[in-house]
N, C-alpha and C positions, 0 to 999 in steps of 0.2 A: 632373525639372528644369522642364519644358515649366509643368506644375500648380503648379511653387512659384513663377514665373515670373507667370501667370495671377492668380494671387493677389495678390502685390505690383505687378503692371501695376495692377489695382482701384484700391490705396490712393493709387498715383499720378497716377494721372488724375483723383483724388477734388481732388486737393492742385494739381495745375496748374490743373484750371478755376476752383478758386478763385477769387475777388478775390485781387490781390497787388501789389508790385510786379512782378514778368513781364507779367503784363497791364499794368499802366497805363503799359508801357514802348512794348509792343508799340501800343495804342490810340494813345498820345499820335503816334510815328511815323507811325501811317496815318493821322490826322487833320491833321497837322502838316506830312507830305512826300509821302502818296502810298502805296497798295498794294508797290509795289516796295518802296522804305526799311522800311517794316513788314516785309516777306518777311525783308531782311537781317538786322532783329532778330531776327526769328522762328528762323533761324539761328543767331544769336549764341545766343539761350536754348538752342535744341536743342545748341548744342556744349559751353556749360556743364553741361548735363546729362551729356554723354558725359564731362567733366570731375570731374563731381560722384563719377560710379560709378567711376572710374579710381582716385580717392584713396582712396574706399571700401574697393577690391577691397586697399588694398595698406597700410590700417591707417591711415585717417582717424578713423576712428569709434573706435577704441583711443587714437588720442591725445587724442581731444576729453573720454574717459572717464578718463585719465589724467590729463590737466591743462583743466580747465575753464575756464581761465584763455583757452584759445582761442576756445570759443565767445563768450567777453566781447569779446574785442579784436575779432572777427569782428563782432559787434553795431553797437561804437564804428564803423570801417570802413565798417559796409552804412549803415549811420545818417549817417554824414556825406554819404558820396556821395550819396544821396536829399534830403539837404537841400541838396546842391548842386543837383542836379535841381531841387527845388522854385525855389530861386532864378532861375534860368532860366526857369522857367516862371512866374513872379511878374513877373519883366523883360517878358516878353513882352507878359502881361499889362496891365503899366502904361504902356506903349508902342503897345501895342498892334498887336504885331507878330506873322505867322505862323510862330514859330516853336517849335515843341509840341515840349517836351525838348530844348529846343536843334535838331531836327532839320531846319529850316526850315536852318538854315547847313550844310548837309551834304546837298541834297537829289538831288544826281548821284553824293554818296561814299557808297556804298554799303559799303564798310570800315568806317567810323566807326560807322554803322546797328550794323552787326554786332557790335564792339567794344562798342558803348553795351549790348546785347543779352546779349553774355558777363558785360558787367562787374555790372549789373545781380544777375543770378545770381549769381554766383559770391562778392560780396559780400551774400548774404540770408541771413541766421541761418538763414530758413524751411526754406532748403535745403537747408543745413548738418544741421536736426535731422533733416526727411527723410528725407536720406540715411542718417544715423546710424540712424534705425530701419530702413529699407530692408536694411540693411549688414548689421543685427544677426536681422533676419528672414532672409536669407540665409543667413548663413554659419550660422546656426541650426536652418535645415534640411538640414545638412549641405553645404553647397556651397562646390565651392574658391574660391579667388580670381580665377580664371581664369573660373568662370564667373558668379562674379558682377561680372566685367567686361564680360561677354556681354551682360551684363543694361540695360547701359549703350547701345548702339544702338537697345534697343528702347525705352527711355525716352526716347532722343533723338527717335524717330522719334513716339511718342506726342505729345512737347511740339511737334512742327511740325504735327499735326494740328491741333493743341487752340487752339496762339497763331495758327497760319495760321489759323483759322478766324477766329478773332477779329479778326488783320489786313486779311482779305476783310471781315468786316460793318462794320468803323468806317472803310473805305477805300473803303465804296460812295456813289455822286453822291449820295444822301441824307445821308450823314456829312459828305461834301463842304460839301456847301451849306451845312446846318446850321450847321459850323464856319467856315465864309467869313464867317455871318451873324451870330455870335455866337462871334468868336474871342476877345474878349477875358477873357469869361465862361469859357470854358471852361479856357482857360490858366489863368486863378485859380482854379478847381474843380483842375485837375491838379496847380497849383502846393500848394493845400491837400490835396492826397490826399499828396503826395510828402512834403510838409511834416510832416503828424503820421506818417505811417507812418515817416519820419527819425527827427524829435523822439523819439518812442517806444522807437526803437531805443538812441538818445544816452543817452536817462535812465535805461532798464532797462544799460547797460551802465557808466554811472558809478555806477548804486548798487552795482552788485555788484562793482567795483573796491573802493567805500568799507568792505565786507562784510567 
């Protein structure tokens, strides 16, 4: 188990340090609120992780291959909230206000952080298919469900190294300032990163509704 474990830790540390939205969730928080509100995203991501192997271990990945029809509605869903996100971050921008993902109005709620950090995940196709291959590498090397829930702390704990890390370097005085100096800029770089990575999601999900 240890070895097959080993193997798929690989593939997903490949897929968290990515660009994605988990990152430009976690970045936007530390540039936006501060190291801490970062952390609590970083959090939220890591316990949708723990989230993501829990539906896995107990027939997520069989329903997605059953009716496909969820990955789509799942797309619509992650695509809208990220264009919600974008709009926030557009506002900001045009305003010119520090408030990176909305996080600026939440900068002592560190629950929100957290929630913003779940929801993020939990609504990402990305992680949805992920998982589904994770699921299907698993149970494929013979493993129960029980331990391919196992498998699920140690992904949680990978994604708080990976976005913690990431929360530390965009939450250092150089990020700081940088973003003091140039918030309005960057809020509109965030607001368009959330914005086509939505878009994207919205279109690929109403074509294959019209399908």
């Amino acid at each position: 188990m240890i070895e097959v474990f080993a193997i798929t830790l690989v593939g997903v540390v490949l897929a968290q340090a990515s660009p994605g939205p988990n990152l430009l969730a976690v970045a936007s928080a530390a540039l936006g609120s501060g190291r801490k509100m970062a952390m609590y995203t970083v959090l939220g991501v890591a316990t949708g992780m723990f989230v993501w192997a829990t539906l896995v271990a107990f027939g997520l990945a069989t329903v997605i291959a059953i009716y496909p029809a969820t990955l789509t509605l799942m797309k619509i869903a992650g695509g809208s909230y990220l264009i919600w996100m974008a709009y926030k971050a557009v506002r900001a921008s045009i305003f010119n206000k520090q408030v990176a993902f909305s996080a600026g109005e939440h900068r002592s709620n560190g629950f929100a952080a957290w929630r913003r950090g779940l929801l993020v995940i939990m609504t990402n196709p990305k992680a949805a298919l992920m998982w589904t291959a994770v699921g299907s590498f698993l149970f494929g090397s013979g493993l129960s469900a029980w331990q391919v829930l196992a498998f699920g702390p140690v992904a949680a704990l990978s994604a708080t190294v990976i976005y913690g890390t990431y929360g530390f370097l965009f939450s250092t005085g150089l990020a700081a300032k940088t973003y003091s100096k140039f918030a309005r800029w960057i809020e509109g770089a965030f607001g368009a990163a959330f914005g086509m990575l939505g878009g994207k999601l919205l279109l690929d999900g109403f074509r294959e509704i019209k399908q």
